[in-house]
C-alpha positions in Angstrom: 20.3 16.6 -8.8 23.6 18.3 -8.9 25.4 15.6 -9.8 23.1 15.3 -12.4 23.2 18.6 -13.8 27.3 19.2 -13.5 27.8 16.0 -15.6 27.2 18.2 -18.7 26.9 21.6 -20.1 23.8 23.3 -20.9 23.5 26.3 -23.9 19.6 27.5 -22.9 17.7 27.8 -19.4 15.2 25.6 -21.5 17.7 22.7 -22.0 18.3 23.0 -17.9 13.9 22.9 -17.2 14.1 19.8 -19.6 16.8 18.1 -17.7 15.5 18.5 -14.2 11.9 17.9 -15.6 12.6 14.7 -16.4 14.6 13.8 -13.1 11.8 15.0 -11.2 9.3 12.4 -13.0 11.8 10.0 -12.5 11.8 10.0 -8.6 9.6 7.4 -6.9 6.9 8.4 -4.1 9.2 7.9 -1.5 11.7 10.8 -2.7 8.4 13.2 -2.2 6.1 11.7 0.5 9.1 13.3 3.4 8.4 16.9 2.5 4.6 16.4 1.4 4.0 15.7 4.9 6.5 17.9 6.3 4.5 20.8 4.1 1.3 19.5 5.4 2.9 19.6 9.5 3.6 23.0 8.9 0.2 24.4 7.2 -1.3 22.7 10.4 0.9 24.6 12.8 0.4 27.9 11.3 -3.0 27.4 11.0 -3.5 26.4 15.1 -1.0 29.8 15.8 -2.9 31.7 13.9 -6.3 31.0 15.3 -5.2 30.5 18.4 -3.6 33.2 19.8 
């Protein structure tokens, strides 16, 4: 994503969403399926502290 966004230079906050919007779509599964189920690990253990201690 850096690279991507220091390879030009952008005039509105707008034309930045737009750029990283369509990086984002352009990802496969993969690139999100680490930190889906990272996210998921961690609702679990704060869920189990909470009602557990």
């Amino acid at each position: 994503m850096k690279k991507v966004l220091e390879i030009q230079r952008y005039d509105s906050g707008e034309e930045v969403e737009s750029v990283v919007r369509r990086w984002l779509y352009a990802q496969k599964t993969e690139f999100y399926e680490q930190d889906v189920l990272n996210l998921v690990s961690r609702g679990v253990k704060m869920c189990q502290e909470t009602w557990f201690l």
